[in-house]
DRENZALO-459775 format. One record per atom (N, C-alpha, C): x, z, y. Coordinates in steps of 0.001 Angstrom, whole numbers, padded with zeros to 6 digits, always signed. Example, Ala and Ser with C-alpha at 12.3 -4.5 7.8 and 13.67 -1.06 7.14 Angstrom:
BEGIN
+013190+007800-005690 +012300+007800-004500 +013200+007800-003300 +012850+007080-002250 +013670+007140-001060 +012900+007870+000030 
This chain:
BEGIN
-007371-010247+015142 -006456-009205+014729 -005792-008597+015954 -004891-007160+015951 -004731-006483+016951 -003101-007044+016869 -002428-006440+018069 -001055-006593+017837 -000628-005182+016886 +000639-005719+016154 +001339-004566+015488 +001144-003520+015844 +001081-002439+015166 +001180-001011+015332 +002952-000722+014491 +003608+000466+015249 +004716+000775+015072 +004427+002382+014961 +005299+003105+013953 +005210+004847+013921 +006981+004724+013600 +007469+005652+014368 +009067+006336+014535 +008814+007723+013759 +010102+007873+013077 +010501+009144+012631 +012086+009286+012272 +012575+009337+013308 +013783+009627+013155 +014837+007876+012997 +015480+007677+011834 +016223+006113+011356 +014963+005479+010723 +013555+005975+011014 +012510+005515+009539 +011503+004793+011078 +010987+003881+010149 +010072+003244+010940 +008494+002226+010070 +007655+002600+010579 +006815+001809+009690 +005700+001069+010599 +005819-000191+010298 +005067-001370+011152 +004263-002142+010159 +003180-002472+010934 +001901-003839+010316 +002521-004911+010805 +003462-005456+011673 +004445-006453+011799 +004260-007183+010730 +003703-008162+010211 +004091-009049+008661 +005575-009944+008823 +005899-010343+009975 +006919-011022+010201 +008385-010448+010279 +008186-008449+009768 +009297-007991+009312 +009340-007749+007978 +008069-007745+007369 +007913-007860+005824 +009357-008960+004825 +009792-007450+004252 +010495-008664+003016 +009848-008647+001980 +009768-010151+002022 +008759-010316+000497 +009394-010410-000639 +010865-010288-000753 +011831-010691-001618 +011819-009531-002360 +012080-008339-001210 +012074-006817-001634 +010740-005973-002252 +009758-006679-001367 +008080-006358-002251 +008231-006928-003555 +008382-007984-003858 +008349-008496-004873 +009349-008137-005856 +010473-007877-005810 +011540-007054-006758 +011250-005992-007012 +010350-005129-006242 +009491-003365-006832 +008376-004113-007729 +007381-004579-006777 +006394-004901-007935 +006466-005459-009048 +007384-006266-009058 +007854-006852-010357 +008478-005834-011530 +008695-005077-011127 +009320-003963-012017 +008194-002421-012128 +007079-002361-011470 +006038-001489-011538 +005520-001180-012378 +004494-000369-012759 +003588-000178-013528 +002228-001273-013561 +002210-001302-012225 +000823-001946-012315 +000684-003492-011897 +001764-003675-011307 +001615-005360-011299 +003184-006295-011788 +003528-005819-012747 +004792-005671-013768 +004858-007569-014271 +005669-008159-013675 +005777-009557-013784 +005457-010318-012718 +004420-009893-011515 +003853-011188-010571 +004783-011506-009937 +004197-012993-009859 +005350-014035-009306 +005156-013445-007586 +006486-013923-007173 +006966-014029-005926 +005673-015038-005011 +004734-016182-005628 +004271-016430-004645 +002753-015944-004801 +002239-014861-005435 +001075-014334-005574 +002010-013003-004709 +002173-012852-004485 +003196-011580-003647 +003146-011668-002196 +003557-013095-001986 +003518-013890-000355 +001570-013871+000113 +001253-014335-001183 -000265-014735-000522 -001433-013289-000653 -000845-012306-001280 -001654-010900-001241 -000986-010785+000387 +000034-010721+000581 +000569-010126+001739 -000320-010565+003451 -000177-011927+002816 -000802-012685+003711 -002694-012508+004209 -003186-011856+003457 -004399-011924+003119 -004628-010394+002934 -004544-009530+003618 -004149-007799+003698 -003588-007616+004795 -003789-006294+005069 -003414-005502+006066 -002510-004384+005292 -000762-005005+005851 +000173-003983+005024 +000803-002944+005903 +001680-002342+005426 +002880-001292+006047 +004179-001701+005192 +004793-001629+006146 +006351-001906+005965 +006775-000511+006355 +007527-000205+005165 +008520+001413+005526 +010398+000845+005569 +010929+001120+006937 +012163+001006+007075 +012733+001941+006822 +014320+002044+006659 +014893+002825+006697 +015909+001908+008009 +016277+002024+009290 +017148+001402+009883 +016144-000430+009891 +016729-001236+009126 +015893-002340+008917 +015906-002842+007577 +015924-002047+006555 +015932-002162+005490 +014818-002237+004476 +014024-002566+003995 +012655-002574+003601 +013046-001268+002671 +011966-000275+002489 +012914+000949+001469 +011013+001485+000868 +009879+000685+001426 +008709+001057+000977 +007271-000063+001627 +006102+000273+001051 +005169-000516+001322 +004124-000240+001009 +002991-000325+001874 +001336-000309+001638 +000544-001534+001901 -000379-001762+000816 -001358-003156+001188 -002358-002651+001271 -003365-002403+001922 -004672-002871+002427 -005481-003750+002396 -006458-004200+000859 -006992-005012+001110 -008275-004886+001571 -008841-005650+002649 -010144-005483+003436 -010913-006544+003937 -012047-006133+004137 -012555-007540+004831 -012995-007051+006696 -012152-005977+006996 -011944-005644+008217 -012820-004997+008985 -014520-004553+007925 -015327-003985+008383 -016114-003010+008339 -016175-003462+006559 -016825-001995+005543 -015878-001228+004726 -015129-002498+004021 -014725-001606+003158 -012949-002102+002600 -012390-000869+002663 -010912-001193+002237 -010388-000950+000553 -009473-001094+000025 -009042-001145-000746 -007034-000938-000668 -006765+000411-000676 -005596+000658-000983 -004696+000731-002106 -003552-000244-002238 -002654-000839-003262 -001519-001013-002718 -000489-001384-004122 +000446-001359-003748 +001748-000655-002723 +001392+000721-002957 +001948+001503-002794 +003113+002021-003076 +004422+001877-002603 +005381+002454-002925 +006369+003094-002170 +007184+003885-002659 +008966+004197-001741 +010045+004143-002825 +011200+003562-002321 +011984+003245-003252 +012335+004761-004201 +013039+004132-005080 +013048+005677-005760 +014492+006828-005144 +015094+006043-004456 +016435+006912-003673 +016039+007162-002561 +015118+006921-002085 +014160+007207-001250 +012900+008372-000715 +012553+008984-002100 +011281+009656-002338 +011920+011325-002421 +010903+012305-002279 +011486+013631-002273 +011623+013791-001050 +011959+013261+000414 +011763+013559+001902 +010394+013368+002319 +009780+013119+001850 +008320+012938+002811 +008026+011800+003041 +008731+010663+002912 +008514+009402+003363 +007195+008471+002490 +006780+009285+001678 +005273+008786+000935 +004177+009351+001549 +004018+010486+001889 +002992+011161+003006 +003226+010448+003844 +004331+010835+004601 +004293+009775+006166 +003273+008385+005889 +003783+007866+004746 +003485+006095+004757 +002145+006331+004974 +001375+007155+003931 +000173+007158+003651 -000665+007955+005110 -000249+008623+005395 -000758+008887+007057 -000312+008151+007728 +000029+007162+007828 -000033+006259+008742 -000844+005105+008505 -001019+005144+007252 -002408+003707+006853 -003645+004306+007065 -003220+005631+007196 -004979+006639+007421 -004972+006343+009041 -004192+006754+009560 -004144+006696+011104 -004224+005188+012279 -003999+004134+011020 -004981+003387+011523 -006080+003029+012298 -005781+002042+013823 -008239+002316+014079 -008750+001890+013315 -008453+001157+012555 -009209+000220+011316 -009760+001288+010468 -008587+002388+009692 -009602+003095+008855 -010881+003508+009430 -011068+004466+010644 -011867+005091+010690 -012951+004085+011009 -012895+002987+011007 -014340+002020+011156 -014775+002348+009506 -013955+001532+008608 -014431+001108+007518 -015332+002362+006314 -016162+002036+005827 -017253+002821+005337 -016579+003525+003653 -015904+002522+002853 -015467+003278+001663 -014192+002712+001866 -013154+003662+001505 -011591+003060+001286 -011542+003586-000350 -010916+002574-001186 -010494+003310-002355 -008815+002962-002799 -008716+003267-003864 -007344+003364-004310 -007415+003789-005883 -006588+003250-006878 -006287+003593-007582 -005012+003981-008780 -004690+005159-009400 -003522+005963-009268 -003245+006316-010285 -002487+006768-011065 -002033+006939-012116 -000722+008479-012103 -000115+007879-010765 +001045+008818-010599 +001122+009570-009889 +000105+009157-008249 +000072+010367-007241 -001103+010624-006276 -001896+011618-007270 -003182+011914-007182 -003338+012859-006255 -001952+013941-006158 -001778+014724-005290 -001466+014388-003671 -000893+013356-003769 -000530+012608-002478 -001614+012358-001355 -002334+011670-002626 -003675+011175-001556 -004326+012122-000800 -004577+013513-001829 -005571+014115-001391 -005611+014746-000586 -004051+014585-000182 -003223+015602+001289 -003971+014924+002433 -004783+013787+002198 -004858+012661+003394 -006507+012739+003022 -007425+013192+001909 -008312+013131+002270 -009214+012155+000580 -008329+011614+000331 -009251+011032-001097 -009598+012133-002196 -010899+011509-002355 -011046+012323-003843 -011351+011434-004903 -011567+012251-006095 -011591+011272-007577 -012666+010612-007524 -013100+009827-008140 -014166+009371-008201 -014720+010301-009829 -015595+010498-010016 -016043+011075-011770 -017036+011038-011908 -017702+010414-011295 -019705+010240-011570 -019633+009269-012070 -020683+009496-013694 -020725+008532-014903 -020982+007229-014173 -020853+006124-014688 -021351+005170-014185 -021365+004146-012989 -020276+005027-011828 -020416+004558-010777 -019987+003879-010247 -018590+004001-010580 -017298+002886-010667 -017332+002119-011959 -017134+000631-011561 -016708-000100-012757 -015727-001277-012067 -015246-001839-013313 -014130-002615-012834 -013625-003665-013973 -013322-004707-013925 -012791-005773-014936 -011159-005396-014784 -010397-004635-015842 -009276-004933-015686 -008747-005498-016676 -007495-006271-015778 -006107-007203-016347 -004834-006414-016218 -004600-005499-016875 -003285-004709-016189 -002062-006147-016725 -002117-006647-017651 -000931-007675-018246 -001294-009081-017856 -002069-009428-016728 -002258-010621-016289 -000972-011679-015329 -000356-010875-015426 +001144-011499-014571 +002246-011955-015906 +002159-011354-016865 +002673-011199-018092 +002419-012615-019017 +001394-012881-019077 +000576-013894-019650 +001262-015855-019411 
Protein backbone atom coordinates (compact mmCIF):
# COMPACT_ATOMS: atom_id res chain seq x y z
CA UNK A 1 0.00 0.00 0.00
CA UNK A 2 1.05 3.70 -0.71
CA UNK A 3 1.30 6.32 2.02
CA UNK A 4 -1.89 8.53 2.57
CA UNK A 5 -3.00 10.81 0.07
CA UNK A 6 -4.34 14.26 1.49
CA UNK A 7 -6.64 17.01 -0.81
CA UNK A 8 -7.13 20.75 0.99
CA UNK A 9 -9.95 23.01 0.29
CA UNK A 10 -10.15 25.66 2.35
CA UNK A 11 -11.29 24.27 6.63
CA UNK A 12 -12.21 20.85 4.41
CA UNK A 13 -9.84 18.15 4.05
CA UNK A 14 -10.07 14.63 2.70
CA UNK A 15 -7.51 11.78 3.45
CA UNK A 16 -7.08 7.74 2.84
CA UNK A 17 -5.38 8.09 6.37
CA UNK A 18 -7.57 5.08 8.07
CA UNK A 19 -6.04 6.07 11.38
CA UNK A 20 -8.13 9.42 11.15
CA UNK A 21 -11.23 7.49 10.27
CA UNK A 22 -14.10 7.73 12.90
CA UNK A 23 -15.72 4.66 12.89
CA UNK A 24 -18.14 5.74 15.55
CA UNK A 25 -19.27 8.55 13.12
CA UNK A 26 -19.31 6.06 9.91
CA UNK A 27 -21.24 3.93 11.72
CA UNK A 28 -23.96 6.41 13.23
CA UNK A 29 -24.71 7.57 9.24
CA UNK A 30 -24.80 4.14 8.06
CA UNK A 31 -26.80 2.99 10.61
CA UNK A 32 -29.42 5.40 9.86
CA UNK A 33 -29.10 5.10 5.74
CA UNK A 34 -30.93 3.76 3.18
CA UNK A 35 -28.82 1.12 2.26
CA UNK A 36 -27.05 -0.37 5.07
CA UNK A 37 -29.83 0.71 7.78
CA UNK A 38 -28.94 -1.32 11.13
CA UNK A 39 -25.12 -2.67 10.59
CA UNK A 40 -23.38 -3.24 13.53
CA UNK A 41 -20.46 -1.10 14.49
CA UNK A 42 -18.13 -4.11 14.04
CA UNK A 43 -19.05 -5.06 10.34
CA UNK A 44 -18.35 -1.17 9.92
CA UNK A 45 -14.65 -1.49 11.49
CA UNK A 46 -13.93 -4.60 9.29
CA UNK A 47 -15.44 -3.11 5.73
CA UNK A 48 -13.22 -0.17 6.65
CA UNK A 49 -10.41 -2.20 7.23
CA UNK A 50 -10.57 -4.22 4.11
CA UNK A 51 -11.21 -1.04 1.48
CA UNK A 52 -9.74 1.77 0.32
CA UNK A 53 -11.75 4.83 2.01
CA UNK A 54 -11.99 8.77 2.13
CA UNK A 55 -12.48 10.59 5.10
CA UNK A 56 -14.19 14.15 4.50
CA UNK A 57 -13.23 16.75 7.35
CA UNK A 58 -14.55 19.66 8.16
CA UNK A 59 -11.53 21.18 10.57
CA UNK A 60 -11.19 17.48 12.23
CA UNK A 61 -14.48 16.54 12.36
CA UNK A 62 -15.60 13.51 10.35
CA UNK A 63 -18.64 15.42 8.31
CA UNK A 64 -18.42 12.58 5.17
CA UNK A 65 -17.06 9.29 3.60
CA UNK A 66 -16.17 7.03 0.62
CA UNK A 67 -15.35 3.17 0.58
CA UNK A 68 -13.69 1.59 -2.14
CA UNK A 69 -13.95 -1.82 -2.32
CA UNK A 70 -11.09 -3.46 -4.48
CA UNK A 71 -8.79 -6.00 -4.96
CA UNK A 72 -6.22 -3.23 -6.01
CA UNK A 73 -5.95 -4.25 -9.63
CA UNK A 74 -8.93 -4.77 -11.89
CA UNK A 75 -11.65 -3.89 -10.45
CA UNK A 76 -13.28 -1.40 -7.85
CA UNK A 77 -16.43 -1.10 -6.31
CA UNK A 78 -17.74 2.32 -4.97
CA UNK A 79 -19.98 2.49 -1.64
CA UNK A 80 -20.82 4.01 1.02
CA UNK A 81 -20.97 7.26 0.14
CA UNK A 82 -21.94 10.12 2.04
CA UNK A 83 -21.91 14.04 3.43
CA UNK A 84 -23.58 14.88 6.39
CA UNK A 85 -26.81 16.44 5.70
CA UNK A 86 -25.75 20.17 7.23
CA UNK A 87 -23.16 19.65 5.20
CA UNK A 88 -24.38 19.10 1.50
CA UNK A 89 -25.46 21.98 -1.03
CA UNK A 90 -21.54 23.45 -1.05
CA UNK A 91 -19.92 21.06 -3.23
CA UNK A 92 -18.45 18.93 -0.74
CA UNK A 93 -20.03 15.62 -2.56
CA UNK A 94 -18.34 16.41 -5.97
CA UNK A 95 -15.19 17.32 -4.29
CA UNK A 96 -15.36 13.82 -2.31
CA UNK A 97 -16.14 12.03 -5.40
CA UNK A 98 -13.25 13.69 -7.47
CA UNK A 99 -11.04 12.90 -5.28
CA UNK A 100 -11.72 8.99 -5.19
CA UNK A 101 -11.56 9.50 -9.09
CA UNK A 102 -8.24 11.26 -8.76
CA UNK A 103 -6.78 8.58 -7.18
CA UNK A 104 -3.51 6.53 -9.02
CA UNK A 105 -5.38 3.57 -8.15
CA UNK A 106 -8.44 4.50 -10.21
CA UNK A 107 -6.87 4.97 -13.34
CA UNK A 108 -5.16 1.40 -13.13
CA UNK A 109 -8.33 -0.45 -12.34
CA UNK A 110 -10.39 -1.81 -15.43
CA UNK A 111 -14.30 -1.50 -14.18
CA UNK A 112 -15.25 0.77 -11.15
CA UNK A 113 -18.95 0.49 -10.27
CA UNK A 114 -21.34 1.97 -7.86
CA UNK A 115 -24.68 1.78 -7.02
CA UNK A 116 -27.40 4.67 -6.47
CA UNK A 117 -30.62 5.41 -5.84
CA UNK A 118 -30.23 9.20 -4.93
CA UNK A 119 -27.32 10.69 -6.92
CA UNK A 120 -27.14 9.64 -10.36
CA UNK A 121 -26.37 13.09 -11.34
CA UNK A 122 -23.33 13.35 -9.18
CA UNK A 123 -21.53 10.60 -10.59
CA UNK A 124 -21.87 11.43 -13.98
CA UNK A 125 -20.15 14.84 -13.43
CA UNK A 126 -17.06 12.43 -12.79
CA UNK A 127 -17.67 10.13 -15.58
CA UNK A 128 -20.11 7.00 -14.64
CA UNK A 129 -22.76 5.84 -16.65
CA UNK A 130 -25.91 3.57 -16.10
CA UNK A 131 -25.54 0.38 -16.67
CA UNK A 132 -29.07 -0.81 -18.97
CA UNK A 133 -28.03 -3.72 -21.12
CA UNK A 134 -30.53 -6.62 -20.50
CA UNK A 135 -28.81 -9.11 -18.75
CA UNK A 136 -25.58 -7.83 -17.87
CA UNK A 137 -25.54 -6.90 -14.45
CA UNK A 138 -26.78 -9.23 -11.87
CA UNK A 139 -26.59 -9.29 -8.28
CA UNK A 140 -27.93 -11.25 -5.03
CA UNK A 141 -29.47 -8.61 -2.95
CA UNK A 142 -30.00 -8.30 0.95
CA UNK A 143 -31.02 -4.69 1.34
CA UNK A 144 -32.54 -5.84 5.21
CA UNK A 145 -29.65 -8.11 6.09
CA UNK A 146 -28.35 -5.93 9.07
CA UNK A 147 -32.03 -5.85 10.23
CA UNK A 148 -32.40 -9.57 10.60
Amino acid sequence: MTAPLNWRRERFCITTDKTRLDIDAIHAYLTRSSWAEGIDKETVRLSVANSLCFGLFADETQIGFARLVTDFATFGYLCDVYVLEEHQGGGLGLWLIECCQSHPLMAKLRRIMLVTSTAARLYEKVGYKAVNTPDFVWQIARPDIYQR
